[in-house]
Backbone as CSV, one residue per row, in Angstrom:
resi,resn,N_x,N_y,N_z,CA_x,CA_y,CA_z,C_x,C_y,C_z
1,UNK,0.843,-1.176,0.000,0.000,0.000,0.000,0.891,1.244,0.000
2,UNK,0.101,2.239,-0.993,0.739,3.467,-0.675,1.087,4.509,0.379
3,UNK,2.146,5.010,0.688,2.365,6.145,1.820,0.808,7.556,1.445
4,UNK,1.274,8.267,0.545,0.548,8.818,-0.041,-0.716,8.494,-1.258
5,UNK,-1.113,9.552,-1.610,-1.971,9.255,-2.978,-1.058,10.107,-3.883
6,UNK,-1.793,10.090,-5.208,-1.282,10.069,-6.621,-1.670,11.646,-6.546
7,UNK,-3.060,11.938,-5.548,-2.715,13.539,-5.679,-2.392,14.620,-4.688
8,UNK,-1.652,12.975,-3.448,-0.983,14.272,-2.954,0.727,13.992,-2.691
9,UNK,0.988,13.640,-3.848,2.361,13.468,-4.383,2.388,14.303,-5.654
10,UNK,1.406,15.038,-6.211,1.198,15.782,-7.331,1.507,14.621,-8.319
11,UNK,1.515,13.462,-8.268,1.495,12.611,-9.626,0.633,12.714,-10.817
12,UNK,-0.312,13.060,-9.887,-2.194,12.974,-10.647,-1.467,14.417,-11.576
13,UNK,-1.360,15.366,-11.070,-1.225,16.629,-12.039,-0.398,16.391,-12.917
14,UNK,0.758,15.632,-13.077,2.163,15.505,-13.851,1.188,14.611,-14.701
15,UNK,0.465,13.831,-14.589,-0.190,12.880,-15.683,-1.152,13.899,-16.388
16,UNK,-1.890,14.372,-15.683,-2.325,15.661,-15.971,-2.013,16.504,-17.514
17,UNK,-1.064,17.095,-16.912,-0.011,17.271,-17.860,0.823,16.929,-19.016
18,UNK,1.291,15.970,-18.951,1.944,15.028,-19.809,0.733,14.497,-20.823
19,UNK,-0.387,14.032,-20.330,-1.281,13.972,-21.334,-1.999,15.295,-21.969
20,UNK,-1.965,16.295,-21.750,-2.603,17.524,-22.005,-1.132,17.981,-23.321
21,UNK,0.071,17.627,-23.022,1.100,18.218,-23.816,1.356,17.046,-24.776
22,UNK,0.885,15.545,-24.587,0.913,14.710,-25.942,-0.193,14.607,-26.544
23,UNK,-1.349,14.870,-26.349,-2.899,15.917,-27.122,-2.288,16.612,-27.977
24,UNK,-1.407,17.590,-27.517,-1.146,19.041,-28.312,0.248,18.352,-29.423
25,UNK,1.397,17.536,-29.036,1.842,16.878,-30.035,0.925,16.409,-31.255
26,UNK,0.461,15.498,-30.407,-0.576,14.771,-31.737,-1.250,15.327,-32.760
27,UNK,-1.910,16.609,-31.939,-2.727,17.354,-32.903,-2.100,17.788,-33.784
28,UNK,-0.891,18.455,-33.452,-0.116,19.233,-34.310,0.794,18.444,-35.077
29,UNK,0.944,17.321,-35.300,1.282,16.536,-36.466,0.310,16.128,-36.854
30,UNK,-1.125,15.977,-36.361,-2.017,15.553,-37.737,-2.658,16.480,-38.178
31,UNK,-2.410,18.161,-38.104,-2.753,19.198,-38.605,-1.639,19.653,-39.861
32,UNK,-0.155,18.773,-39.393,1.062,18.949,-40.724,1.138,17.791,-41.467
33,UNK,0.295,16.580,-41.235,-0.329,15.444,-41.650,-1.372,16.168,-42.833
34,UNK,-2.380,16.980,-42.537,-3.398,17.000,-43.291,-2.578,18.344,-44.545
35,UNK,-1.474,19.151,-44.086,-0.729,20.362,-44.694,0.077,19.299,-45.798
36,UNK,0.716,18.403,-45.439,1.350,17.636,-46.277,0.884,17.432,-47.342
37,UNK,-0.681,16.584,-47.140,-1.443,16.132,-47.809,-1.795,17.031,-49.323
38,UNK,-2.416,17.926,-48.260,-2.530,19.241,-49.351,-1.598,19.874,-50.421
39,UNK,-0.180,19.863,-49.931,0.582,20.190,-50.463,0.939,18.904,-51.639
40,UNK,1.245,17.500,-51.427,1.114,16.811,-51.912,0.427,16.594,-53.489
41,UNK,-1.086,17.308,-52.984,-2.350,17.328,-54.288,-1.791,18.359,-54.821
42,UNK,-1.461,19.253,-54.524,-1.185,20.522,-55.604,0.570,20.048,-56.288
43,UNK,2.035,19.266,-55.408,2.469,19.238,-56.589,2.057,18.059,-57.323
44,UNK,1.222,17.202,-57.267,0.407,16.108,-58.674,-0.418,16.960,-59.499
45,UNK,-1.204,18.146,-58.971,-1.552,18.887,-59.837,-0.934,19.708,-61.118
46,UNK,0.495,20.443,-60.358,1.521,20.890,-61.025,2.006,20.083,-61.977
47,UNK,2.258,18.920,-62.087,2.862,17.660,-62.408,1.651,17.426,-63.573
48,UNK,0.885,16.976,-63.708,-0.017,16.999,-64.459,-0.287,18.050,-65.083
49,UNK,-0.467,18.957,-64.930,-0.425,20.328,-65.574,0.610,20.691,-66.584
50,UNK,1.630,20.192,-66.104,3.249,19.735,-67.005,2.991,19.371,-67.928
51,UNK,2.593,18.145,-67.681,2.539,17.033,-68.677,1.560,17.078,-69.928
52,UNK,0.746,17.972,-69.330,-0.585,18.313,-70.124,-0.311,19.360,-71.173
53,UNK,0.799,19.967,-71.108,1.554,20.879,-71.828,2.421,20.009,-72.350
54,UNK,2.825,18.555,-72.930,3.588,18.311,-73.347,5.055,18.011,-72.785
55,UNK,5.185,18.396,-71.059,6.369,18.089,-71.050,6.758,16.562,-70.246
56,UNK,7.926,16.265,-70.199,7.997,15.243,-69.806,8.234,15.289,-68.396
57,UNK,7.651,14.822,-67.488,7.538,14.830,-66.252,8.578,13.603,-65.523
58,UNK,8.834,12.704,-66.233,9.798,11.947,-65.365,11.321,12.484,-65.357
59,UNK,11.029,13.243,-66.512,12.515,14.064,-66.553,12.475,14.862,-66.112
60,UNK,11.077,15.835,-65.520,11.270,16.690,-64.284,11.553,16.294,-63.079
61,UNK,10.920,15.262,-63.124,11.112,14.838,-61.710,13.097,14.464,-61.174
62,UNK,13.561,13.715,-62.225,14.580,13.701,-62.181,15.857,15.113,-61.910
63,UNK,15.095,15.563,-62.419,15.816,17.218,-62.270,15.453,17.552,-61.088
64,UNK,14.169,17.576,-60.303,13.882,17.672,-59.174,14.768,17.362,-58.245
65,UNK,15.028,15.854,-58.095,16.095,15.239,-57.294,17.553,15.345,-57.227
66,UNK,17.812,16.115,-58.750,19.403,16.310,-58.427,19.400,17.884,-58.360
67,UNK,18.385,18.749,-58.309,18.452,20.141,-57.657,18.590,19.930,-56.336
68,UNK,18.200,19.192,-55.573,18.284,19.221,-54.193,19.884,18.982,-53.461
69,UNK,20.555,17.801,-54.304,22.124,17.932,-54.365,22.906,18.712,-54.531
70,UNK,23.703,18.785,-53.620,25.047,20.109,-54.045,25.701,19.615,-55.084
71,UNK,26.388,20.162,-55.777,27.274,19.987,-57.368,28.352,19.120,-56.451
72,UNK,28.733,18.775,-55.975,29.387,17.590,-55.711,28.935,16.569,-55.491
73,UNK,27.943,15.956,-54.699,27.279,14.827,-54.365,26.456,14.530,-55.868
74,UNK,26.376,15.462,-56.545,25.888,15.015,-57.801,26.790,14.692,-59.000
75,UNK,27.803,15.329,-58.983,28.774,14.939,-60.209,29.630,13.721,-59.469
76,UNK,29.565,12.836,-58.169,30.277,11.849,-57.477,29.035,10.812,-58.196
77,UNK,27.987,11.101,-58.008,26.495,10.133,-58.561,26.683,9.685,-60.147
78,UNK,27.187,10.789,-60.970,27.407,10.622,-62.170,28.114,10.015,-62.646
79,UNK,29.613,10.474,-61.860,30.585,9.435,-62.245,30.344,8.074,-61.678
80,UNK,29.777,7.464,-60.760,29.673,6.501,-60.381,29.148,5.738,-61.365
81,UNK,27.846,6.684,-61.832,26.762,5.802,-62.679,27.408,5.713,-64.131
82,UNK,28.497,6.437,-64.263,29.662,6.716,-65.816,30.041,4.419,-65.678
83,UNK,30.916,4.688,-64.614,31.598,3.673,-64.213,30.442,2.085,-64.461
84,UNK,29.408,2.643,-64.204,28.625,1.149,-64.077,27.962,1.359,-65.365
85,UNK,27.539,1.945,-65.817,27.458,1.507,-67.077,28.925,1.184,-68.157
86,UNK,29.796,1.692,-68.096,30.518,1.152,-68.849,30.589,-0.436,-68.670
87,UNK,31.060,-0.493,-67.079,30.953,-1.951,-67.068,30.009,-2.842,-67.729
88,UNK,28.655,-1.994,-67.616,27.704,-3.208,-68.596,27.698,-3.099,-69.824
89,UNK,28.792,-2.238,-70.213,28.636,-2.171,-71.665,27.614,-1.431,-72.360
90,UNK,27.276,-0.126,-71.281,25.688,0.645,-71.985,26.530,1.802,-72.325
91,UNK,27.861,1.833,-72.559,28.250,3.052,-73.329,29.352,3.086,-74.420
């Protein structure tokens, strides 16, 4: 048996608490959960919109991914991918 209780060790309030501040976590990732989302539909929209103009979208997308690389981590990618294709004989 306990010496005290849970609220008069202030436990009860710290639970209190702790659940009142992982509420407010939660919410606020499924409020950048639902922002994602959104953001998400508009670039497939963009993307489609592209494409609908004729352009080629997997080659945007590709450009996408090596804009995000610094000019080194991308020309190390290139040469790598230089190297393996030769080996297979695709150049």
């Amino acid at each position: 048996m306990e010496a005290f209780s849970d609220e008069e060790t202030g436990q009860a309030e710290v639970q209190r608490v702790a659940a009142a501040e992982l509420r407010q976590f939660i919410e606020r990732i499924e409020r950048l959960e639902k922002e994602k989302q959104t953001i998400a539909d508009d670039i497939r929209e963009v993307i489609s919109e592209a494409k609908g103009r004729g352009y080629d979208t997997k080659a945007m997308k590709t450009i996408l991914r090596l804009r995000k690389k610094d000019a080194n981590e991308r020309l190390e990618e290139e040469a790598i991918l230089d190297v393996y294709m030769a080996a297979l004989g695709m150049v």
